[in-house]
LORO-564739 format. One record per residue: residue in one letter; x, y, z of N, C-alpha, C in turn. Coordinates in nm, 4 decimals, padded with zeros to 6 digits, always signed. Layout:
+------+----------+----------+----------+----------+----------+----------+----------+----------+----------+
| type |       nx |       ny |       nz |      cax |      cay |      caz |       cx |       cy |       cz |
+------+----------+----------+----------+----------+----------+----------+----------+----------+----------+
|    A |        X |        Y |        Z |        X |        Y |        Z |        X |        Y |        Z |
...
+------+----------+----------+----------+----------+----------+----------+----------+----------+----------+
END
This chain:
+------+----------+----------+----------+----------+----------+----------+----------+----------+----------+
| type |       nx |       ny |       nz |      cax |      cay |      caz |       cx |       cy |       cz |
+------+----------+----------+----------+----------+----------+----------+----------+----------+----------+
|    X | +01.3797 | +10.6103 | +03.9025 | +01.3648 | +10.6257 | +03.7590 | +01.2434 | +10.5435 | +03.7155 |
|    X | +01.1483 | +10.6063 | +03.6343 | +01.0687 | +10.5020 | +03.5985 | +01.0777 | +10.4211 | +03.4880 |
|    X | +00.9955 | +10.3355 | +03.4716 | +00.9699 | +10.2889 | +03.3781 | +01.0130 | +10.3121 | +03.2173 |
|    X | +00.9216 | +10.4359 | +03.1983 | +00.9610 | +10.5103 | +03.0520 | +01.0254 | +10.5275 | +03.0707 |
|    X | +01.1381 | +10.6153 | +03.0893 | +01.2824 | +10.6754 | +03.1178 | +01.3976 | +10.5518 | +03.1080 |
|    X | +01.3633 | +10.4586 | +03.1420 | +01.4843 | +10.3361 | +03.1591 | +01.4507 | +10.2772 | +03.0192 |
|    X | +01.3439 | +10.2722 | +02.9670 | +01.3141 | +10.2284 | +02.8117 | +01.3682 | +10.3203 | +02.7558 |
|    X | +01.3558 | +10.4431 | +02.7418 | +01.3786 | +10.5337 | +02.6864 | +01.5604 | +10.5284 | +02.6561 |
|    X | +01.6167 | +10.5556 | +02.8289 | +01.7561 | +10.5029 | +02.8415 | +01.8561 | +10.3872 | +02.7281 |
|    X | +01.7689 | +10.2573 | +02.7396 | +01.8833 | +10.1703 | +02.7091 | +01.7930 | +10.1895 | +02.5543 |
|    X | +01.7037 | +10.2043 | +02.4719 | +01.7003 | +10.2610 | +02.3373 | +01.7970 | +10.3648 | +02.3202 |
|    X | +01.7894 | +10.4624 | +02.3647 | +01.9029 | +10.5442 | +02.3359 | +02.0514 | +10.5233 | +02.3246 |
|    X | +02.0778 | +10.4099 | +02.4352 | +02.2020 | +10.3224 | +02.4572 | +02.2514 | +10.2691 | +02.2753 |
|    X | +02.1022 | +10.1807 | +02.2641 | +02.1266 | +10.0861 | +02.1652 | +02.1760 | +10.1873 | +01.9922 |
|    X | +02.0700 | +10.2941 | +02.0081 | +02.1012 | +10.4067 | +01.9062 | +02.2337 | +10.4645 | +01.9148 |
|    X | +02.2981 | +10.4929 | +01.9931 | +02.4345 | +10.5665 | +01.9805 | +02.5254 | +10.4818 | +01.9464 |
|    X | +02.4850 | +10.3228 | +01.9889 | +02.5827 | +10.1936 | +01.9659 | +02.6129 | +10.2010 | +01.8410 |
|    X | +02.4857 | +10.1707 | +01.7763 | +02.4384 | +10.1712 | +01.5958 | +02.5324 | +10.2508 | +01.5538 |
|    X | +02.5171 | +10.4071 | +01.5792 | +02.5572 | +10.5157 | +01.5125 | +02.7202 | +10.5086 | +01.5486 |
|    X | +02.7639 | +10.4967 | +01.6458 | +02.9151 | +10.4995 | +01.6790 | +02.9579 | +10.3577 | +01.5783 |
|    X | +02.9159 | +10.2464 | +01.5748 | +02.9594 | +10.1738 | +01.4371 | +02.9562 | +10.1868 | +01.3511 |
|    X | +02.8569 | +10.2258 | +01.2627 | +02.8334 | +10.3221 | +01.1457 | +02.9124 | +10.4451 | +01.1021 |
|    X | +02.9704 | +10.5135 | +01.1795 | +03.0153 | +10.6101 | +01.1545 | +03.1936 | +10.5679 | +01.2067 |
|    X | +03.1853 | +10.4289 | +01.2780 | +03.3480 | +10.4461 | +01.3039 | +03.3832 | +10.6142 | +01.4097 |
|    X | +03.2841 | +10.6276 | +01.4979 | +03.3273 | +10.6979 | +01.5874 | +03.2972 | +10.6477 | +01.7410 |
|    X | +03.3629 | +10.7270 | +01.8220 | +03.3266 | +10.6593 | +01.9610 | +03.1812 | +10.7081 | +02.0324 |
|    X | +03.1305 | +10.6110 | +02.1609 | +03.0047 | +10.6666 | +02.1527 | +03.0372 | +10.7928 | +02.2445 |
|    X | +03.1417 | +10.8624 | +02.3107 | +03.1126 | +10.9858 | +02.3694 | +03.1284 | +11.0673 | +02.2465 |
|    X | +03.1908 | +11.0741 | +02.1550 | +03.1772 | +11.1892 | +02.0330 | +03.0091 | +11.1126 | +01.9310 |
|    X | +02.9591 | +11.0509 | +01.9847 | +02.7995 | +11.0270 | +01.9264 | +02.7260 | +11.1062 | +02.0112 |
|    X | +02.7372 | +11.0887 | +02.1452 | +02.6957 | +11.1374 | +02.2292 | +02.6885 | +11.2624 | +02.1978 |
|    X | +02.8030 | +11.3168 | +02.2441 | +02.7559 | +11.4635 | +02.1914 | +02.7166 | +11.5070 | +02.0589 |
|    X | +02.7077 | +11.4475 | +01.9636 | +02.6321 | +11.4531 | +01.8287 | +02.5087 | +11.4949 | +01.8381 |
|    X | +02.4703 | +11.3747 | +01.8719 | +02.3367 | +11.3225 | +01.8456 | +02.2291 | +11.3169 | +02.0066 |
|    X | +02.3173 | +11.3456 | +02.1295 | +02.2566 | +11.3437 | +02.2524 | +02.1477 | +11.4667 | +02.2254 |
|    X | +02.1051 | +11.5453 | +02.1780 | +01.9879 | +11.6333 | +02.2017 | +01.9199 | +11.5781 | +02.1207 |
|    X | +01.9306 | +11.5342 | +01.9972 | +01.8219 | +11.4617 | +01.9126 | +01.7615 | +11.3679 | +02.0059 |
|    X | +01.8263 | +11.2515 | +01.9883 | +01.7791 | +11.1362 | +02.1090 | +01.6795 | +11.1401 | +02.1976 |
|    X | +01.7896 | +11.2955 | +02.2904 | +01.7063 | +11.3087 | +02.4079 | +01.5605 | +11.3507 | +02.4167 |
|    X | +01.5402 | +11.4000 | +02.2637 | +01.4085 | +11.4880 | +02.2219 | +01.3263 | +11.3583 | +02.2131 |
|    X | +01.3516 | +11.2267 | +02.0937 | +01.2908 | +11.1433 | +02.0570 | +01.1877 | +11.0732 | +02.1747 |
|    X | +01.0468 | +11.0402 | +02.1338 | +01.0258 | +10.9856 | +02.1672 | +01.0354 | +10.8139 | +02.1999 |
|    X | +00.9886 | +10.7340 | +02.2926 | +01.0584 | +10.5752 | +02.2678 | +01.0308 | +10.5083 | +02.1323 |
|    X | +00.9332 | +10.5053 | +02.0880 | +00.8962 | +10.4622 | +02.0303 | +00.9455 | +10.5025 | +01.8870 |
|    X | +00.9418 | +10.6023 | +01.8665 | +00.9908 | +10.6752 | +01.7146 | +01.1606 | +10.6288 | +01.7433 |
|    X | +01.2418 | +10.6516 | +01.8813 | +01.3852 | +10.6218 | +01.8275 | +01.4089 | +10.4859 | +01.8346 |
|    X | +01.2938 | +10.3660 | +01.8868 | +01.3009 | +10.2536 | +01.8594 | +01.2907 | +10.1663 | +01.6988 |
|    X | +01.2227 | +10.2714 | +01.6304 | +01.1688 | +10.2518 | +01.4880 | +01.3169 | +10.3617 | +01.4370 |
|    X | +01.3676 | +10.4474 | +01.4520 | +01.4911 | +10.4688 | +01.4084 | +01.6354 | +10.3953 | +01.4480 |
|    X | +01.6283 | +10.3337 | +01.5140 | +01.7527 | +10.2523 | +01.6202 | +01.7210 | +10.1420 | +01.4846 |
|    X | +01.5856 | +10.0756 | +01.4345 | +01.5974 | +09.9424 | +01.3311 | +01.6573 | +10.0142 | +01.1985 |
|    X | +01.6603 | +10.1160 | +01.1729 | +01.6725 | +10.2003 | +01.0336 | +01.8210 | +10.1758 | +01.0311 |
|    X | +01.8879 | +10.2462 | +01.1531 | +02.0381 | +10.2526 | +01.1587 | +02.0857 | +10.1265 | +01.1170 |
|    X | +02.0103 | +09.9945 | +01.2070 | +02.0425 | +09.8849 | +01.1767 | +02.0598 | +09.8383 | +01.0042 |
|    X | +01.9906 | +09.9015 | +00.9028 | +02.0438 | +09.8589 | +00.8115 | +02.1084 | +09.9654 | +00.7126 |
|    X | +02.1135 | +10.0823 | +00.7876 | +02.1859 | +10.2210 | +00.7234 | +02.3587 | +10.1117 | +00.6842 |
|    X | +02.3892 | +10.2059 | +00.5355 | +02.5134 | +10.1150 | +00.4992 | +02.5838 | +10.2520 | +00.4581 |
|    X | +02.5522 | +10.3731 | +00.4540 | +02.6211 | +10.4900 | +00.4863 | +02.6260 | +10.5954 | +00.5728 |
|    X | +02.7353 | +10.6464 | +00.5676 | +02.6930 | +10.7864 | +00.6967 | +02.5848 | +10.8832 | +00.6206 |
|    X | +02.5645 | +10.8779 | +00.5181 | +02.4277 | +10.9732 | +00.4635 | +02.3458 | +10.9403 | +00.5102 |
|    X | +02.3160 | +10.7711 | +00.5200 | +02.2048 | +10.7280 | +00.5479 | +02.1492 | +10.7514 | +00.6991 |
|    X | +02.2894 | +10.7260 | +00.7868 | +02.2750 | +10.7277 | +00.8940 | +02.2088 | +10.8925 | +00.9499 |
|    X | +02.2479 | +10.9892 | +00.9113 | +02.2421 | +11.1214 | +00.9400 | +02.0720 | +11.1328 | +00.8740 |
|    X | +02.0434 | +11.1067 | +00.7402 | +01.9498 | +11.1283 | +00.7029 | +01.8444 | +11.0722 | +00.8111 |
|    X | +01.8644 | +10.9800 | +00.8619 | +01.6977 | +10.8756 | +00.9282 | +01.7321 | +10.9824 | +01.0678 |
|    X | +01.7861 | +11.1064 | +01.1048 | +01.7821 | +11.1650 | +01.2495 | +01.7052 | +11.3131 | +01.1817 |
|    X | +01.7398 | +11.3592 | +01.0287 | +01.6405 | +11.4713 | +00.9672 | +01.5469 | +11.4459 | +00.9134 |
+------+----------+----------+----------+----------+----------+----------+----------+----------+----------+
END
């Protein structure tokens, strides 16, 4: 695995964390939510969305920063 891909990996980790607290769901039902978004994101853009979640204080909010 390289490099990018393992960054890529545990960002994605940290994003579903966010979102499964936020939403009060578990991360395999995030997973399948939100796993094709993610998987699309680049590192960098879902690293700058992973800080958003961090201060998202609704599920609007949360859903909105992935449209």
């Amino acid at each position: 695995m390289s490099i990018k891909m393992a960054e890529h990996r545990l960002v994605k980790g940290i994003a579903i964390s966010i979102i499964s607290t936020r939403l009060e769901k578990s991360l395999d039902e995030i997973e399948s939510l939100f796993g094709v978004i993610l998987d699309t994101e680049p590192t960098d853009v879902l690293a700058a969305k992973a800080k958003q979640l961090a201060t998202a204080t609704t599920v609007e909010q949360c859903i909105d920063i992935f449209i």
